[in-house]
FIVO-535211 format. One record per residue (C-alpha): residue in one letter; y, x, z. Coordinates in pm, whole numbers, plus 50000, padded with zeros to 5 digits. Example, Ala and Ser with C-alpha at 12.3 -4.5 7.8 and 13.67 -1.06 7.14 Angstrom:
<rs>
+------+-------+-------+-------+
: resn :    py :    px :    pz :
+------+-------+-------+-------+
:    a : 49550 : 51230 : 50780 :
:    s : 49894 : 51367 : 50714 :
+------+-------+-------+-------+
</rs>
This chain:
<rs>
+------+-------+-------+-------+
: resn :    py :    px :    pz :
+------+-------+-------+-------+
:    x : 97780 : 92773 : 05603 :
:    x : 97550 : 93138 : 05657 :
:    x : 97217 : 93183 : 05770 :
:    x : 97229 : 93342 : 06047 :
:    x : 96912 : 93601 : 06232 :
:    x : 96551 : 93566 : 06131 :
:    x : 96477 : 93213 : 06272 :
:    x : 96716 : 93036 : 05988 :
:    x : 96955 : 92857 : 06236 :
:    x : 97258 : 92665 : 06008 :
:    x : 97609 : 92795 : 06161 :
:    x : 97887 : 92572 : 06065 :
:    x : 98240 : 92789 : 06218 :
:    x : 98498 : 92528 : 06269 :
:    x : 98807 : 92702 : 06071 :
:    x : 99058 : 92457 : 06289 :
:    x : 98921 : 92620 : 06669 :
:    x : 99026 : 92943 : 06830 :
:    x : 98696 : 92976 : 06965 :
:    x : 98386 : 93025 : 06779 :
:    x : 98233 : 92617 : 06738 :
:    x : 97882 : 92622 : 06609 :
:    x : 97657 : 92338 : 06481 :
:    x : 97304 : 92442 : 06521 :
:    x : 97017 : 92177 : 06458 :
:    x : 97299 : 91910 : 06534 :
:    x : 97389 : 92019 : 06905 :
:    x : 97720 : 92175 : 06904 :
:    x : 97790 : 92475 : 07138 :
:    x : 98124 : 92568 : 07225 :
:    x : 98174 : 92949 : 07258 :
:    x : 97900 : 93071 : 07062 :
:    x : 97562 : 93132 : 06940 :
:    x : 97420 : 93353 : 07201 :
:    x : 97197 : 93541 : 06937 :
:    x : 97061 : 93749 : 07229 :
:    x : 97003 : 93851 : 07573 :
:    x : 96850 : 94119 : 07850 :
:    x : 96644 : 94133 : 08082 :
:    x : 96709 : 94376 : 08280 :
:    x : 96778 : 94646 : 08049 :
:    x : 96571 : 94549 : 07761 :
:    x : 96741 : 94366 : 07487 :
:    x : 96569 : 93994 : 07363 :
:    x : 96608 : 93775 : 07116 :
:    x : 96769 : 93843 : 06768 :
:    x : 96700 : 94114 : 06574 :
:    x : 96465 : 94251 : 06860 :
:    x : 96099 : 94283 : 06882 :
:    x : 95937 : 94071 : 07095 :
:    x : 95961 : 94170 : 07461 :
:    x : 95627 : 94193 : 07640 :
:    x : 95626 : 94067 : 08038 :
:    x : 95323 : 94163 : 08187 :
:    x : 95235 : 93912 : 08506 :
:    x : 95123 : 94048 : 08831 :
:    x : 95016 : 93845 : 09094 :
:    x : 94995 : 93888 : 09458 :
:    x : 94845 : 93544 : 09584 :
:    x : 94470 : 93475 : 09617 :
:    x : 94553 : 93134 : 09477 :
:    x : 94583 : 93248 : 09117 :
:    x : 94380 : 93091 : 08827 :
:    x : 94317 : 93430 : 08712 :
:    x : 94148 : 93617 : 08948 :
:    x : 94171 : 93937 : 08709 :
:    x : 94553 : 93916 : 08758 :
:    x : 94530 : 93954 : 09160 :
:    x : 94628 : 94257 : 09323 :
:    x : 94599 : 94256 : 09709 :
:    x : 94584 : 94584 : 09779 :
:    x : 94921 : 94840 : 09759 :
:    x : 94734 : 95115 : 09544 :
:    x : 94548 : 94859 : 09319 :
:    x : 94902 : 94667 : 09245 :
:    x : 95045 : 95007 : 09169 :
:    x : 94746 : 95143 : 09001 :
:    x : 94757 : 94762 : 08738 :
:    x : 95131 : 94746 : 08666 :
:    x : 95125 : 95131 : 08570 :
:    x : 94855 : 95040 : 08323 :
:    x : 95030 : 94726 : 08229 :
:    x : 95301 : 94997 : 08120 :
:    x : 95087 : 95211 : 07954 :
:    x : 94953 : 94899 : 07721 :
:    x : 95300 : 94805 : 07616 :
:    x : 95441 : 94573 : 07912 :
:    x : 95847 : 94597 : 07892 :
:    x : 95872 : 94430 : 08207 :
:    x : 95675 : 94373 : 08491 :
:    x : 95666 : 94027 : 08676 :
:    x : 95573 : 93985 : 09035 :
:    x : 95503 : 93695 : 09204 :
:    x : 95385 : 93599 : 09578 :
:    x : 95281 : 93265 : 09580 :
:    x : 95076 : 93058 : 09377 :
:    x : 95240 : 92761 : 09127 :
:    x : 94899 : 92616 : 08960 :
:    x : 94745 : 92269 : 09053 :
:    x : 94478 : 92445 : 09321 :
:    x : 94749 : 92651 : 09507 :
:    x : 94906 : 92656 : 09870 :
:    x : 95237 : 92709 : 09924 :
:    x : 95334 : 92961 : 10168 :
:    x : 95606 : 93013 : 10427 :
:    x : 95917 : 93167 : 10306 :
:    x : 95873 : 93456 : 10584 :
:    x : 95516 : 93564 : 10429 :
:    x : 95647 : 93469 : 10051 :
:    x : 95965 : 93739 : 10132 :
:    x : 95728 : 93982 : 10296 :
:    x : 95497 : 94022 : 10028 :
:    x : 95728 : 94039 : 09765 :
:    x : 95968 : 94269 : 09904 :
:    x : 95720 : 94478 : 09984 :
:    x : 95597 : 94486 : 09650 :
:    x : 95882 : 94548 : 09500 :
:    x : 96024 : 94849 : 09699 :
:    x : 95695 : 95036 : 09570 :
:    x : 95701 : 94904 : 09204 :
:    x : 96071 : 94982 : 09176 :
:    x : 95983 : 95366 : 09308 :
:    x : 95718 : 95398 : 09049 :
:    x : 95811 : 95204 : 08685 :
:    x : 96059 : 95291 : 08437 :
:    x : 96072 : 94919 : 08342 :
:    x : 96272 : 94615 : 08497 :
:    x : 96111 : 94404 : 08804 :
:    x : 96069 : 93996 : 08765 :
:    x : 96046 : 93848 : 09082 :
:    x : 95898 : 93484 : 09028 :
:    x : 96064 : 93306 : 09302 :
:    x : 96198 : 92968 : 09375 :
:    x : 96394 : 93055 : 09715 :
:    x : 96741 : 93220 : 09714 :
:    x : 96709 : 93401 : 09991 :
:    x : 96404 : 93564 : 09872 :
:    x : 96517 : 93644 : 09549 :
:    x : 96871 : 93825 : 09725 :
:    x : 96613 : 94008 : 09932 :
:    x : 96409 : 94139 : 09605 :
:    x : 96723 : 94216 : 09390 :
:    x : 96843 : 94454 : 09678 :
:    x : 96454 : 94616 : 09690 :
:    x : 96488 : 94675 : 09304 :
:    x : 96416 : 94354 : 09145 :
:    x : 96682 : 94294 : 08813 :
:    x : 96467 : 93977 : 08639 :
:    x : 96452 : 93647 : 08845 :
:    x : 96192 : 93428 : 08712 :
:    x : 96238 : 93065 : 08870 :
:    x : 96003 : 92831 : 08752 :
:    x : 96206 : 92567 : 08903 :
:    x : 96524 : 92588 : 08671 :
:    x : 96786 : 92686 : 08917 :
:    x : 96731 : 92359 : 09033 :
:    x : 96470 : 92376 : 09350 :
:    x : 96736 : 92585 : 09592 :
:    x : 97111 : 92521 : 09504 :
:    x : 97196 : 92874 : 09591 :
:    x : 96957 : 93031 : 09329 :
:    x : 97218 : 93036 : 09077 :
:    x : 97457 : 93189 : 09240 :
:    x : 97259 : 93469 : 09347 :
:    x : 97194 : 93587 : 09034 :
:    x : 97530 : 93542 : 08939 :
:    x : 97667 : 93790 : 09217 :
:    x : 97378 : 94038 : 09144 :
:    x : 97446 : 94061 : 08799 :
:    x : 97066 : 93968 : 08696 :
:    x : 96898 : 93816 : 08404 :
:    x : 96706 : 93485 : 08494 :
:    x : 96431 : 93366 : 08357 :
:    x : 96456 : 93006 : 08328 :
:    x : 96174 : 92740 : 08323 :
:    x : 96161 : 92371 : 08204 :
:    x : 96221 : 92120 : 08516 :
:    x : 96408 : 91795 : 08619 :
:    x : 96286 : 91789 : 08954 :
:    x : 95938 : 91984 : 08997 :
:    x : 95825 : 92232 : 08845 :
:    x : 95643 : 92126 : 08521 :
:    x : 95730 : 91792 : 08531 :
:    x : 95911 : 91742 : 08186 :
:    x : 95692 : 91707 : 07864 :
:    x : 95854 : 91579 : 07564 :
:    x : 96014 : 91830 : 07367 :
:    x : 96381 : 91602 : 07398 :
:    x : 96285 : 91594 : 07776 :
:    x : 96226 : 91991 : 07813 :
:    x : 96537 : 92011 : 07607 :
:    x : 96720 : 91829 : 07833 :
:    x : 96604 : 92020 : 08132 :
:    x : 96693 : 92341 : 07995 :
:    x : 97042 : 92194 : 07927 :
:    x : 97074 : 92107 : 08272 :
:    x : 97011 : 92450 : 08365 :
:    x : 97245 : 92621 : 08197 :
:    x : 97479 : 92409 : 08290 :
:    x : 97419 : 92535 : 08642 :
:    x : 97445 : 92931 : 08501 :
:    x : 97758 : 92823 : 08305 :
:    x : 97896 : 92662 : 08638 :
:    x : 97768 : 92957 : 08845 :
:    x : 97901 : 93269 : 08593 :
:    x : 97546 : 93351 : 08535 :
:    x : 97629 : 93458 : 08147 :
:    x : 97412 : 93303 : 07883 :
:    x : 97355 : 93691 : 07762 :
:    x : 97132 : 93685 : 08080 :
:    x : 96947 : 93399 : 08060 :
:    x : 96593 : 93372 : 07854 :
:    x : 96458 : 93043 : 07842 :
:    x : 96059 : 92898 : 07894 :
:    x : 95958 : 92594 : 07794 :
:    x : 95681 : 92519 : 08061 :
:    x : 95334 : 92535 : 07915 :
:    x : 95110 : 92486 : 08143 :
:    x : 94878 : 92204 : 08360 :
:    x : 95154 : 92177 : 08619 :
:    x : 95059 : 91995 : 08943 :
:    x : 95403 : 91774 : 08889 :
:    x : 95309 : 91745 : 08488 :
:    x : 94921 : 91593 : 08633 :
:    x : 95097 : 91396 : 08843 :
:    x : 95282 : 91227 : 08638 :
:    x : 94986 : 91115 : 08429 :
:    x : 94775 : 91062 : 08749 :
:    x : 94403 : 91003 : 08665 :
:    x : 94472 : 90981 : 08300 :
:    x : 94614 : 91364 : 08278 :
:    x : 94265 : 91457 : 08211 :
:    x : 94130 : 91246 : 08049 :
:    x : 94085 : 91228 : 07630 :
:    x : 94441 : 91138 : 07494 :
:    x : 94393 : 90825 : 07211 :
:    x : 94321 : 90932 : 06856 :
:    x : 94240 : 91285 : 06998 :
:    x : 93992 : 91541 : 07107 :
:    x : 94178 : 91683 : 07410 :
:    x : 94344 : 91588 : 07694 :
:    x : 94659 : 91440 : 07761 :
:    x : 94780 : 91712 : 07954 :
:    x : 94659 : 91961 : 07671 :
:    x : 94781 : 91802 : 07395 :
:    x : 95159 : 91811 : 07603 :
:    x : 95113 : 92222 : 07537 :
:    x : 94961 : 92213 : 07214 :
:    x : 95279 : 91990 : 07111 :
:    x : 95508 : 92211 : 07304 :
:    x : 95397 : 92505 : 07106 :
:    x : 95394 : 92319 : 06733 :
:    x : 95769 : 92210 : 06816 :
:    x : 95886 : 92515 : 06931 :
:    x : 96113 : 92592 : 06690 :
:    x : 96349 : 92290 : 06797 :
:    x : 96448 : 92505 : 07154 :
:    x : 96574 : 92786 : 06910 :
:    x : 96869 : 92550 : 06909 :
:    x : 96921 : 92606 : 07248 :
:    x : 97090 : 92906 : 07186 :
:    x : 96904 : 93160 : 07440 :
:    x : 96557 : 93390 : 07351 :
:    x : 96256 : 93172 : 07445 :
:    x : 95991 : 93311 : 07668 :
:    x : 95635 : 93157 : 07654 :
:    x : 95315 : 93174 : 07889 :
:    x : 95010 : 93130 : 07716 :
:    x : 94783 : 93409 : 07878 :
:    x : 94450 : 93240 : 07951 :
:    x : 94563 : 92921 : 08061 :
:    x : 94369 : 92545 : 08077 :
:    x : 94461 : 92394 : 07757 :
:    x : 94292 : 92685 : 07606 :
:    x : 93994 : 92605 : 07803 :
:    x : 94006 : 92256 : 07705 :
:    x : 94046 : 92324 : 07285 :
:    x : 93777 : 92602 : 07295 :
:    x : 93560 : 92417 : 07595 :
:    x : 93587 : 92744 : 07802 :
:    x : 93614 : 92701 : 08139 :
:    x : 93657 : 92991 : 08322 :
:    x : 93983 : 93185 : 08253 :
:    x : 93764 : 93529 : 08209 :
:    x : 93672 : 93390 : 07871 :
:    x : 94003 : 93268 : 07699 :
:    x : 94105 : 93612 : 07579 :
:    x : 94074 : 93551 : 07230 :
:    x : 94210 : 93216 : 07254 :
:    x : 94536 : 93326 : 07397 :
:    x : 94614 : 93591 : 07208 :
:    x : 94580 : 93347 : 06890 :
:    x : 94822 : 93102 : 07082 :
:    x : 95074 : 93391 : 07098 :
:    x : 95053 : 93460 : 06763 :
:    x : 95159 : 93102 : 06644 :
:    x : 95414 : 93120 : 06960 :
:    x : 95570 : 93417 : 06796 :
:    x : 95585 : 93273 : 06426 :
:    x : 95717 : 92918 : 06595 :
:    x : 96031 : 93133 : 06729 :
:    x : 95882 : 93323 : 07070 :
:    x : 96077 : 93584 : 07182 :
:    x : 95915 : 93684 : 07477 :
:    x : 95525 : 93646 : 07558 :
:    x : 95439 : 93645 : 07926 :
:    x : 95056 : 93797 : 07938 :
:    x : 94771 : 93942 : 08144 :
:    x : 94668 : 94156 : 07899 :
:    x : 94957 : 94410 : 07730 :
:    x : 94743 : 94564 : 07458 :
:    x : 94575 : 94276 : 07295 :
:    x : 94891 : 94084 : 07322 :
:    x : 95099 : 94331 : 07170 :
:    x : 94858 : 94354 : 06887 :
:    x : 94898 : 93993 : 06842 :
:    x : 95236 : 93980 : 06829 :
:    x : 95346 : 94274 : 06594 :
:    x : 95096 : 94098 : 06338 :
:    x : 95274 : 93765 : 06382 :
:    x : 95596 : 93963 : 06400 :
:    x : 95519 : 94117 : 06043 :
:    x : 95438 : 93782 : 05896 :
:    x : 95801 : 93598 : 06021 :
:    x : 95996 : 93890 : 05904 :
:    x : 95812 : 93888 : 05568 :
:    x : 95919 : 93494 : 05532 :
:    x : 96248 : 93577 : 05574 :
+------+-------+-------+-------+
</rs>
C-alpha cells in the first residue's frame, strides 16, 4: 500500500491484473487513478495549484447582477480583468440556471453565446467554458473557440452532449444530476450521479483526463423542489435551512468525491446558503463569506474554485493551499 498525491488517497495495486486495479475509499476503479486532468490547456488536479474559473454571465436572469455583461465591450472589457486578477479560465454562459430564471430558446441561447465566444476567443490567452446544456450549441461554441464545456446537467439533459465533446477533443465540466439539474443531495446520491456520468464519457471516449467534476452547490430550482415548501424553511435541530444545510454538508464531506478519481470543481461565489448562515441577503454583500467557503473547499480537497471575483479568491485559496500542503 503507498500514499499517493497530497489528498492521502490509499492505493492498493492488484499484483495478479495486467492493468493498474486501485482501491480508493473502497470503490474500485479499473484502469487507474486519474490523478489529474485539463481543461483546456491548463493542467488540474494533483500536484497542481488550484485552477481559478472566473464566471461570466450573459443573461439578465443572474443572481448576481455584478456578474452580467450585456454589452460586447463591457464583456470584453470584465473577462480581460478577470485575467488580469488571476482567472485561468474564463466561463461563459447564456442563460440563466437559478430558481428565478427563464429559459430561453435554443436559437437566442446559440446566438448569444457564439457570439460571445468568437470575440473572447480573439482576445484571451486562456481557455473558453461554455456553460451549456444543448449539444448543438455547445458544437457551435467549440468551432467559435470554446475548449471547456460546462454542463450543469451531467451529460445527461441532451444524449448527444457526450459525444460532442468526445469528437472535439474537449474537457467537460461535469455537474451533479440524476435527472435535473441540482436535484441530488446526499453525498452517496451526488456520488452516484457523478458515476453515472462518467459512465456516459467512458461510453462516449470522452477520457477521464478531460473530465473535472462539481458537486452541485447551490439552491437549485429541482433541489427546492424536491423539498417543496419545506426547502426553506429551518431544518430540525438547526439554524438554517434545509436547502442550506444540503451545501454546508456538501462542502464538510467533500473529501469523500476525491474517491471519484477526477479534480473537483466547486461554486461557492456569493451564493444563497451564504446569505442564509451570515443573514445577508443580497448577493453584493457575501464577498467575505465566499471567499471563506473557498478556503475550507480547498482544504476539503477543491481543485478548482468557480468565482466572480479572481483576486480575492485567489488570495483565499493560496492561503488554504499553504495550509494542506503543510499537513502533508
Amino acid at each position: 500500500m503507498v500514499t499517493f498525491g497530497t489528498h492521502g488517497a490509499k492505493i492498493w495495486k492488484c499484483p495478479s491484473c495486467p492493468k493498474k486495479a486501485l482501491v480508493l475509499c473502497g470503490l474500485i476503479l479499473v484502469g487507474g487513478w486519474v490523478a489529474g486532468a485539463r481543461l483546456g490547456d491548463v493542467k488540474v488536479g494533483e500536484n497542481q495549484r488550484v485552477v481559478i474559473i472566473g464566471a461570466l454571465n450573459l443573461s439578465p436572469d443572474s443572481f448576481y447582477r455584478g456578474s452580467i455583461t450585456r454589452k460586447k465591450s463591457d464583456m470584453i472589457k470584465r473577462a480581460r480583468w478577470m485575467v488580469e486578477q488571476g482567472a485561468n479560465v474564463i466561463d461563459v454562459g447564456a442563460m440563466g440556471t437559478g430558481p428565478k430564471s427563464r429559459p430561453i430558446s435554443p436559437e437566442m441561447e446559440k446566438r448569444e453565446l457564439v457570439s460571445a465566444v468568437k470575440l473572447l476567443a480573439k482576445e484571451l490567452d486562456v481557455p473558453i467554458s461554455a456553460d451549456t446544456q444543448r449539444a448543438e450549441i455547445a458544437k457551435a461554441a467549440i468551432e467559435a473557440g470554446v475548449t471547456v464545456i460546462n454542463d450543469i446537467s451531467g451529460l445527461k439533459s441532451d444524449a448527444r452532449m457526450a459525444e460532442v465533446i468526445a469528437d472535439a477533443g474537449c474537457s467537460a465540466l461535469v455537474m451533479a444530476t440524476r435527472r435535473a439539474p441540482g436535484d441530488v443531495y446526499e453525498t452517496d446520491e451526488i456520488k452516484l450521479a457523478l458515476k453515472e456520468s462518467l459512465h456516459i464519457c467512458k461510453k462516449s471516449g470522452v477520457p477521464l483526463n478531460r473530465v473535472v467534476l462539481d458537486p452541485a452547490i447551490g439552491y437549485w430550482p429541482a433541489r427546492l423542489a424536491r423539498f417543496g415548501h419545506r426547502a426553506k424553511k429551518r431544518a430540525r435541530d438547526s439554524r438554517y435551512k434545509v436547502v442550506t444545510l444540503i451545501d454546508l454538508k456538501i462542502l464538510a464531506r467533500l473529501q469523500e468525491l476525491k474517491s471519484l478519481g477526477c479534480p473537483l470543481c466547486v461554486g461557492i461565489s456569493r451564493k444563497s446558503f451564504l446569505g442564509d448562515v451570515l443573514k445577508l441577503p443580497k448577493p453584493e454583500d457575501r464577498l467575505i463569506g465566499s471567499l471563506a467557503a473557498t478556503a475550507i473547499a480547498v482544504l476539503n480537497g477543491a481543485d478548482v474554485i468557480r468565482t466572480h471575483d479572481p483576486a480575492e479568491t485567489l488570495q483565499a485559496v493560496r492561503v488554504a493551499e499553504a495550509i494542506r500542503e503543510a499537513g502533508g
